[in-house]
Backbone as CSV, one residue per row, in Angstrom:
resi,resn,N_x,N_y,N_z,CA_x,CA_y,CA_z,C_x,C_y,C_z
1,UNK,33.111,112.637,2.510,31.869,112.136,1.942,31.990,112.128,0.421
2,UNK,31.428,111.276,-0.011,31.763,110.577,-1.431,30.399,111.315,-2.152
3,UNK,30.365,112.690,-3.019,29.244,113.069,-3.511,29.064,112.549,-5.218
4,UNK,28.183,112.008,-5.097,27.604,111.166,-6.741,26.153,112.221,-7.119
5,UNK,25.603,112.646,-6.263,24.092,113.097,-6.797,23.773,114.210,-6.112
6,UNK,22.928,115.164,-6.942,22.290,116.524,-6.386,22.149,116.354,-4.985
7,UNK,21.112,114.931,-4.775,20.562,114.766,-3.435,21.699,114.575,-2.207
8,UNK,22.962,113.879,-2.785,24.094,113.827,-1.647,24.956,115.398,-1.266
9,UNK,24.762,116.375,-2.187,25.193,117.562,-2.009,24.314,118.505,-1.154
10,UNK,22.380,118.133,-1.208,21.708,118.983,-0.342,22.066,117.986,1.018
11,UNK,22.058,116.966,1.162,22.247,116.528,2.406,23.397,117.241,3.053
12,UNK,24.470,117.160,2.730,25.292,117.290,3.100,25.344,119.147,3.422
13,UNK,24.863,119.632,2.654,24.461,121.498,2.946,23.971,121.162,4.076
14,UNK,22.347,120.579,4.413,21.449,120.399,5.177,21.943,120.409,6.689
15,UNK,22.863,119.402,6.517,23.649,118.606,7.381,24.903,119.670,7.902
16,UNK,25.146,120.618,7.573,26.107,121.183,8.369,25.241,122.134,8.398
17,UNK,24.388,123.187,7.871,23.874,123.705,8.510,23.357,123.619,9.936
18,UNK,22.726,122.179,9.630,22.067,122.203,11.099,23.126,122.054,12.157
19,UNK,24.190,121.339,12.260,25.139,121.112,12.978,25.510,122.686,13.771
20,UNK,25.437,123.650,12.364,25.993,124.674,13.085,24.748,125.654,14.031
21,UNK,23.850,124.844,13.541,22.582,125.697,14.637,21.902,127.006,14.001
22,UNK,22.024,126.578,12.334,21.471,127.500,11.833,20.183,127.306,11.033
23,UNK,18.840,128.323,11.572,18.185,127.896,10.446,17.976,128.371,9.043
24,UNK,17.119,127.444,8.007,17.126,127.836,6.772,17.038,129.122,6.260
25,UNK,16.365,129.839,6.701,15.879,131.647,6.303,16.987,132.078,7.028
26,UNK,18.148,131.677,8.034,19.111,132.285,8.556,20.226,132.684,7.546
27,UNK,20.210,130.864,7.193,21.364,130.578,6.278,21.317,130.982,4.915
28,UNK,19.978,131.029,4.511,20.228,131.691,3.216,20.005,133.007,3.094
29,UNK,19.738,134.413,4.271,20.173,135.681,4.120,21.953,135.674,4.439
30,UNK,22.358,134.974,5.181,23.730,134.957,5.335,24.456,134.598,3.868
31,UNK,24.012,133.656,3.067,24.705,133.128,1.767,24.240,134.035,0.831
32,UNK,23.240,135.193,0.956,22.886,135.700,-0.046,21.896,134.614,-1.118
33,UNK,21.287,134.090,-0.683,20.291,133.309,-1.963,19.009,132.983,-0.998
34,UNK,17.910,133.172,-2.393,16.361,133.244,-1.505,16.288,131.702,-0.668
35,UNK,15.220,131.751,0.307,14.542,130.705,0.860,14.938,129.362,-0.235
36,UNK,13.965,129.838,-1.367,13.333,128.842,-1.956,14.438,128.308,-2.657
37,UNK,15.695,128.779,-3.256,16.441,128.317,-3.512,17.540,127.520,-2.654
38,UNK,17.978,127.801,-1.418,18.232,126.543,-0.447,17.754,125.567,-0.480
39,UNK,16.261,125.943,-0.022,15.914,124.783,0.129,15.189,123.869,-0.886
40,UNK,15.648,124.213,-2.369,15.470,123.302,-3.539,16.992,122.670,-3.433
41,UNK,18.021,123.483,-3.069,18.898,122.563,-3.056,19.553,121.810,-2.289
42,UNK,18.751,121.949,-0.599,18.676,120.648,0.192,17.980,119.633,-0.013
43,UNK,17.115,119.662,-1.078,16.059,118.960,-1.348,16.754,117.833,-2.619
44,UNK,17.694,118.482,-2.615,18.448,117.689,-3.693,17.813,118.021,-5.749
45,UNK,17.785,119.022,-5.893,17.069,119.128,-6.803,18.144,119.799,-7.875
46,UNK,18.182,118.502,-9.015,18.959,118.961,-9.703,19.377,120.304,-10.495
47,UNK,18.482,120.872,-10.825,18.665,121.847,-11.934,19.138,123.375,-10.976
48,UNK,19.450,123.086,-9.575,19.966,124.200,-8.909,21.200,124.826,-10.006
49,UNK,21.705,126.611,-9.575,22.599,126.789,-10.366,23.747,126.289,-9.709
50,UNK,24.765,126.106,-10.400,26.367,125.614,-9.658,26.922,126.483,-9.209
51,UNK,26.579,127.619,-9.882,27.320,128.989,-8.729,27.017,129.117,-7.604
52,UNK,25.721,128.913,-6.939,25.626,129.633,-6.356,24.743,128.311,-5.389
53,UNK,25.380,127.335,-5.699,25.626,125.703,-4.959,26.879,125.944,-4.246
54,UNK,28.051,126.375,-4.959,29.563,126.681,-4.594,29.257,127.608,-3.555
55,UNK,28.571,128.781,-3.949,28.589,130.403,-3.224,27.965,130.029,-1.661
56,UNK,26.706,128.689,-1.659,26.434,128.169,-0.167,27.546,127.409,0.344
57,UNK,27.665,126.819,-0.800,29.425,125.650,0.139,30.318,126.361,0.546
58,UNK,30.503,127.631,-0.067,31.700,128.535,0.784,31.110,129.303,1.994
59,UNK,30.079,129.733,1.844,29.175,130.843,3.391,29.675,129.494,4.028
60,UNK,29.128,128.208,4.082,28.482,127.349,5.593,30.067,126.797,5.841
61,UNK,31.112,127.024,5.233,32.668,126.851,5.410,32.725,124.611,4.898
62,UNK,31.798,124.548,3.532,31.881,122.989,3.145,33.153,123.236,1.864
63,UNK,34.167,122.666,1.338,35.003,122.786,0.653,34.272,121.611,-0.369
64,UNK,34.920,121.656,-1.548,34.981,120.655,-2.179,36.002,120.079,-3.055
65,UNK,36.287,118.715,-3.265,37.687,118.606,-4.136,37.345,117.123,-4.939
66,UNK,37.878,117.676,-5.955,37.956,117.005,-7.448,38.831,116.239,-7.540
67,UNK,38.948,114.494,-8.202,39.819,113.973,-8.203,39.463,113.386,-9.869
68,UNK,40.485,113.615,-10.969,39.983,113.188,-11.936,40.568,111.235,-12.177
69,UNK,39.220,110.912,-12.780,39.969,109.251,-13.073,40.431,108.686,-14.284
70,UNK,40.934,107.806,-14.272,41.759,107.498,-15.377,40.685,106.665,-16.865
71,UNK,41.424,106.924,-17.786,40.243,106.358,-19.106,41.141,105.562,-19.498
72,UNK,40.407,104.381,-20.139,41.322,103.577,-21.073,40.396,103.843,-22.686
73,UNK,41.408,103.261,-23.058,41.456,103.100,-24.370,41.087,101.669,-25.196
74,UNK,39.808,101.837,-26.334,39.638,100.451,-26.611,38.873,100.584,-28.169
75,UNK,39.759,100.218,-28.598,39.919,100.428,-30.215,39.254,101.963,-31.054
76,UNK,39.948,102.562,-30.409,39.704,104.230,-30.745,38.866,105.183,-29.786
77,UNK,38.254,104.345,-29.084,37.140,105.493,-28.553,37.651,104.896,-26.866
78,UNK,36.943,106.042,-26.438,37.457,106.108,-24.539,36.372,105.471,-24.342
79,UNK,36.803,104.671,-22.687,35.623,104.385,-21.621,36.218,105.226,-20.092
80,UNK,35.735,105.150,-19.145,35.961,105.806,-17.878,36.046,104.204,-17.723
81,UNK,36.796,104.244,-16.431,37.235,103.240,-15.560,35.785,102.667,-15.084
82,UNK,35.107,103.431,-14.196,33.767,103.519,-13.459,32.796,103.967,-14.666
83,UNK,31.033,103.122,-14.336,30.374,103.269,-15.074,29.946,104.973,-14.363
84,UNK,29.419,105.524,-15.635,28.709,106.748,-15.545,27.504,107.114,-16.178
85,UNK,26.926,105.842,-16.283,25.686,106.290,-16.623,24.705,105.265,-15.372
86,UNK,24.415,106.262,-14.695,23.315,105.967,-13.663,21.633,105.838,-14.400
């Protein structure tokens, strides 16, 4: 799964949680983080912390991997290949 946005990262939490038959107040005494913070960040809500975004992706067994892309060059200053401003 191709993650671009907060909201594609809670889905995707959301989404294996449930797969595994767990519910929310289950999954987040198991990950160590309150209610309300799960489920701000199934909710897709940006300003979650990244630690502890990672610290649920590792409890529910979701990996994640980084692929960096290439920049060109155009009369001194960089662009990214792909636009990045949404």
């Amino acid at each position: 799964m191709r993650i671009t946005t907060a909201k594609d990262i809670g889905r995707l939490i959301r989404q294996k949680r449930k797969d595994d038959g767990i519910t929310l107040e289950d999954a987040a005494a198991l990950c160590s983080v309150s209610y309300a913070f799960l489920s701000a960040l199934e909710n897709g809500k940006e300003t979650v912390r990244l630690d502890k975004v990672l610290q649920v992706a590792l409890c529910l067994g979701i990996e994640f991997e980084a692929h960096p892309r290439s920049w060109t060059s155009t009369g001194g200053s960089h662009q990214v290949l792909s636009d990045c401003t949404d």
